[in-house]
C-alpha positions as CSV (number, residue, x, y, z in Angstrom):
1,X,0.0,0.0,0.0
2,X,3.1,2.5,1.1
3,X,4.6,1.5,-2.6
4,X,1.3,3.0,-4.3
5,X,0.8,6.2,-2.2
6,X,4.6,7.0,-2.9
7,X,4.4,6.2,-6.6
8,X,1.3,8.4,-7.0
9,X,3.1,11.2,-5.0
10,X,5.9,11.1,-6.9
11,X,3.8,11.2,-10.5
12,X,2.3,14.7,-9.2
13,X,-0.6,16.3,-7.8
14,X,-3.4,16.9,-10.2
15,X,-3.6,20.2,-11.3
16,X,-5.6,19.5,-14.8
17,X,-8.9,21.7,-15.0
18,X,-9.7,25.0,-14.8
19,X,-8.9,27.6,-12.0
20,X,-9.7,30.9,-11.4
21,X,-7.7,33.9,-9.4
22,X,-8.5,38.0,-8.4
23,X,-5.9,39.9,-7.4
24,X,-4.6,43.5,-7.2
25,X,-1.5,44.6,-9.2
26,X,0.0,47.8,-10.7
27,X,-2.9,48.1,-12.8
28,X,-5.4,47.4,-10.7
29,X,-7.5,44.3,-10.0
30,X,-7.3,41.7,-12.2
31,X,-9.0,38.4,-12.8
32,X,-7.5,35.3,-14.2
33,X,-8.8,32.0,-15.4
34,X,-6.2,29.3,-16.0
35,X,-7.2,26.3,-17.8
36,X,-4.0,23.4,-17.3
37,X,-4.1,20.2,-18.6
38,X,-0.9,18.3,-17.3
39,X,0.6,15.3,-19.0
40,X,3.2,13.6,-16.7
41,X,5.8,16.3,-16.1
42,X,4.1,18.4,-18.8
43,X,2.0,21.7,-18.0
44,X,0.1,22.9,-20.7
45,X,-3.4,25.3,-20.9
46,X,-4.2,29.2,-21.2
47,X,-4.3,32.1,-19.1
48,X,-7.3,34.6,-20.0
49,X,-7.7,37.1,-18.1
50,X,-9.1,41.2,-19.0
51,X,-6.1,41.8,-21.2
52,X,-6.9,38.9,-23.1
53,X,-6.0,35.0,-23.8
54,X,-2.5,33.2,-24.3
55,X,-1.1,29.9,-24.1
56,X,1.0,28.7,-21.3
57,X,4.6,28.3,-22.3
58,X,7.4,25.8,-20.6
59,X,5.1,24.2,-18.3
60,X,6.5,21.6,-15.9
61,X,4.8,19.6,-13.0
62,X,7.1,18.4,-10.0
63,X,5.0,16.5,-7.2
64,X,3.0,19.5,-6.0
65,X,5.4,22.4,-7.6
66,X,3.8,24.0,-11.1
67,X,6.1,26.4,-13.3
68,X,4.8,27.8,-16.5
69,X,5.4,31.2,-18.9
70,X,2.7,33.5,-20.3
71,X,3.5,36.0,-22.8
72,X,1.4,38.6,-22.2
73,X,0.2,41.4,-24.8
74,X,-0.9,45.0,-23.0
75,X,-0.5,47.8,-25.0
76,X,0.6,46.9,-27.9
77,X,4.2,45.4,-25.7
78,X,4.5,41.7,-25.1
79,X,5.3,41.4,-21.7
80,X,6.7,37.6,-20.0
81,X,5.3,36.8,-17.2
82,X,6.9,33.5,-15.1
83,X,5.1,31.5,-12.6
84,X,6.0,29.4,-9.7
85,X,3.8,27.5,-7.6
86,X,2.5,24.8,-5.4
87,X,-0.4,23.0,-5.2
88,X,-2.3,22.7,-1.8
89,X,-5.5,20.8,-2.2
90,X,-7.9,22.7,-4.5
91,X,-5.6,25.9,-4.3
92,X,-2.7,27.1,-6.2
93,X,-0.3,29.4,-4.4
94,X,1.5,31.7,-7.4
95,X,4.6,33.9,-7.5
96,X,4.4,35.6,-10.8
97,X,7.4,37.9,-12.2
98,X,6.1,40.4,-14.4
99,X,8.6,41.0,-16.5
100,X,10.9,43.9,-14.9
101,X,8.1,44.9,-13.1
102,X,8.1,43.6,-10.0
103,X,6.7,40.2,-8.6
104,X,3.0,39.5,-7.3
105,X,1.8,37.2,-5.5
106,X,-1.7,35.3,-5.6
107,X,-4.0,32.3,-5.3
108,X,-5.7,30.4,-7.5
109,X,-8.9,28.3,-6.2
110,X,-9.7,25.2,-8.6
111,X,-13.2,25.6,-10.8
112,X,-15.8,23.3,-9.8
C-alpha cells in the first residue's frame, strides 16, 4: 500500500482543469482564469484574463510544484510573465514575475 501512495506522489498532484484567481496589481485588479491540462511532467493550458488570452509556455509539473510562462500582450508590448507554484488541495499558491516589473503574488482556487 506504502509503494502505491509514494508512486502516485511522486507522478504529481493533479492540477488539470480550470482555476480561477483576483488579485490586485499595478494596474489594478485583475482576474485570471487558467485552464491546465498536465501530461506527466508536462503543463500545458491558457491564461485569459481582461487583457486577453494566451497559451501557457514551458510548463513543468514536479510532485505539488507547477512552473509555466505567459507571454502577455498590454499595449501593444509583449510582456513575460513566469510563474512558480504549489499546489495545496484545491488551491494554487503563485509567485508571478512580471517581467521587470516587479513580482506578485496570488491564489488560484480550482473551478468546480
Amino acid at each position: 500500500m506504502a509503494m502505491v501512495v509514494l508512486a502516485a506522489s511522486a507522478l504529481g498532484a493533479d492540477v488539470s482543469g480550470t482555476w480561477t484567481a483576483s488579485f490586485d496589481t499595478q494596474i489594478g485588479v485583475q482576474n485570471y482564469t487558467y485552464v491546465f491540462k498536465a501530461d506527466g511532467a508536462q503543463l500545458t493550458g491558457k491564461a485569459s484574463s481582461q487583457n486577453g488570452e494566451s497559451e501557457i509556455q514551458e510548463g513543468k509539473v514536479d510532485g505539488d510544484k507547477i512552473s509555466f510562462t505567459e507571454n502577455l500582450v498590454f499595449q501593444g508590448m509583449t510582456i513575460r510573465i513566469e510563474y512558480t507554484g504549489k499546489l495545496t488541495g484545491d488551491e494554487i499558491r503563485f509567485t508571478r514575475k512580471v517581467g521587470d516589473f516587479g513580482t506578485e503574488e496570488l491564489t488560484a482556487k480550482r473551478s468546480k
